[in-house]
C-alpha positions in Angstrom: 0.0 0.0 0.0 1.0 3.2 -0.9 1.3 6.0 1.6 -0.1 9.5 0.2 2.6 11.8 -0.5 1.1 14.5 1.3 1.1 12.9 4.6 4.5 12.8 6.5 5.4 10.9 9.4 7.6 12.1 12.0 9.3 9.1 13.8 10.5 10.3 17.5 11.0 6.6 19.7 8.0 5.1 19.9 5.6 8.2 18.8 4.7 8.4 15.2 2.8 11.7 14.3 1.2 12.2 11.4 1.6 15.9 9.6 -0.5 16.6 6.5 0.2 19.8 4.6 -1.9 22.2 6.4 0.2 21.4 9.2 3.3 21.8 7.3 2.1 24.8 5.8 1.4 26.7 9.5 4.8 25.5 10.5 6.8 26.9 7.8 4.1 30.6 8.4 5.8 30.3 11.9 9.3 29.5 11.3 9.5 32.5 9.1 7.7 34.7 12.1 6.8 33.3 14.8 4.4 36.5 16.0 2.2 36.3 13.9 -1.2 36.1 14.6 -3.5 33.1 14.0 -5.6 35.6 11.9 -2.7 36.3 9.9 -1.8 32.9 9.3 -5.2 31.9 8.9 -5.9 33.9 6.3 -2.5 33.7 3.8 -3.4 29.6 3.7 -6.9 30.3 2.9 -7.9 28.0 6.4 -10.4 28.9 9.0 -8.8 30.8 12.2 -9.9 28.0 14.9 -9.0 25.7 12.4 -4.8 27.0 12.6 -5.5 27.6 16.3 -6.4 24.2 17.3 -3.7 22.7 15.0 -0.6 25.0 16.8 -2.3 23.7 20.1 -2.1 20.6 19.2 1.5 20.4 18.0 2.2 22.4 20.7 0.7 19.9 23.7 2.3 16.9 21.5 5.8 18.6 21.6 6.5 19.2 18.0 6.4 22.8 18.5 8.9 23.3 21.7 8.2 27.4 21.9 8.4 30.8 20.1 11.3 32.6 20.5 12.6 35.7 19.6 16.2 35.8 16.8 18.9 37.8 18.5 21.5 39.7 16.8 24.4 38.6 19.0 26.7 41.0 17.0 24.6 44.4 18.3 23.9 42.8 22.1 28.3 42.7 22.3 29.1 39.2 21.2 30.2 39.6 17.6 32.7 36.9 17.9 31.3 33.1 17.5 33.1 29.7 18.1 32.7 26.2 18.4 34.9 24.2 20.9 35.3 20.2 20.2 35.8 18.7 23.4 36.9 15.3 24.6 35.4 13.8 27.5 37.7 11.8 30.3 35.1 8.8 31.5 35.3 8.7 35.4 33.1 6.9 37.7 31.9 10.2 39.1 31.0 12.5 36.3 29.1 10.8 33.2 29.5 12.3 29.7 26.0 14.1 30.0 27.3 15.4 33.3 30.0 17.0 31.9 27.9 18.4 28.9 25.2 19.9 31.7 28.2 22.0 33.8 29.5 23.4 30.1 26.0 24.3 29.2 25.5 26.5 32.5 28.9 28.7 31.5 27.8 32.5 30.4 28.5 32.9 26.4 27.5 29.2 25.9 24.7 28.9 23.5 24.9 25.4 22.2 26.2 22.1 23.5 25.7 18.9 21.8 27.0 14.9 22.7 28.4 13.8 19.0 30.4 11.2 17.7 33.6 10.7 16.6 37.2 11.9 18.0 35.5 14.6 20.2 32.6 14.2 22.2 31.1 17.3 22.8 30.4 20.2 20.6 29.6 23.7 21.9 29.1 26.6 20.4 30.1 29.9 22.2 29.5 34.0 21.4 31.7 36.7 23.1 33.1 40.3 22.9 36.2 38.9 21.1 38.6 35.8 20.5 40.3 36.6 23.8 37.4 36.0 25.6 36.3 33.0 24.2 40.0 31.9 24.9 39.4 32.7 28.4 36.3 30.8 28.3 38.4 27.9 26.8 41.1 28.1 29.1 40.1 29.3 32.9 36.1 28.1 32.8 35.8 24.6 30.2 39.1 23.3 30.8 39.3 23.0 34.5 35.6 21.4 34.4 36.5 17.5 35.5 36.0 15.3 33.0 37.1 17.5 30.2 40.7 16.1 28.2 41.3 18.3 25.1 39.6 21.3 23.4 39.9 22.7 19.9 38.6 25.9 19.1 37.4 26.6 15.6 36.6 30.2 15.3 33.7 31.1 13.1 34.5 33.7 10.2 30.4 34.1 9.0 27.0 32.6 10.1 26.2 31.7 6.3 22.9 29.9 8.0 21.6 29.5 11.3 18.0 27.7 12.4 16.4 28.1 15.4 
C-alpha cells in the first residue's frame, strides 16, 4: 500500500505523528515569524482561524512545537565573535559524559552544546566580545571542568545559516 505523498510521518522513539500539509504549511508561516497572529496565518493559507488555532495547540501539547522565540543579533547585544569548541570527554566513575555536557551548558557565552560522535565528544558553540574571551572561556572556565581532556577551538568567520 502506498502512503499518500502528502502525509509525512515524523518518527521520534516510539511516537509516530502524522503531519498533512496544512500542518506543514502553519509550520513553515511560523518559522518565518513566529508573532504572527493566528488571523494572519489563517488567512494567507486560505484556512479557517480555529482551524490554525487548534492545530498550533495541538503540535504544541504533543511537543513538535517546543516554543516561540525571539532571533537575537548577537553582534549588536556585544558578542560579535562566535566559536565552536570540540571537546573530549575523560570517563570517570563520578561524572558521566551528560554530566559534563550539563556543567559546560551553564557557563555564560555558551549557547549550544551537543554529545556527537567521533574523536570529540562534545560540541559547543560559544559568542563573546572577542577571540580573547572565548580563549578565556576555553582556558580558565571549560578546561578545568572534571571530566574534560582536550579542546579545539574553531573560530567562526560568517553565520552563512543559522535555524532556530
Amino acid at each position: 500500500m502506498d502512503q499518500d505523498p502528502r502525509i509525512f510521518i515524523v518518527r521520534r522513539s516510539n511516537h509516530v505523528r502524522m503531519l498533512d500539509d496544512k500542518d506543514l504549511a502553519i509550520l513553515r508561516q511560523l518559522e518565518k515569524d513566529s508573532r504572527r497572529s493566528t488571523k494572519a496565518i489563517a488567512n494567507d493559507l486560505d484556512m479557517p482561524r480555529a482551524t490554525v488555532y487548534e492545530r498550533i495547540r495541538r503540535m504544541e501539547e504533543k511537543g513538535l512545537i517546543k516554543g516561540f522565540t525571539a532571533i537575537l543579533d548577537h553582534s549588536m547585544l556585544g558578542e560579535p565573535v562566535t566559536a565552536f569548541i570540540l571537546v573530549s570527554f575523560l570517563p570517570s566513575a563520578v561524572f558521566s559524559q551528560r554530566d559534563v555536557a550539563q556543567k559546560i551548558a551553564s557557563l555564560d557565552g555558551v549557547h549550544e552544546v551537543h554529545l556527537i560522535s567521533g574523536e570529540y565528544d562534545i560540541l559547543v558553540k560559544v559568542r563573546g566580545t572577542s577571540m580573547q574571551a572565548i580563549g578565556s572561556l576555553v582556558i580558565d572556565s571549560i578546561r578545568n571542568i572534571e571530566g574534560v581532556g582536550r579542546t579545539l577551538t574553531c573560530a567562526s568567520f560568517a553565520s552563512v545559516k543559522e535555524e532556530y
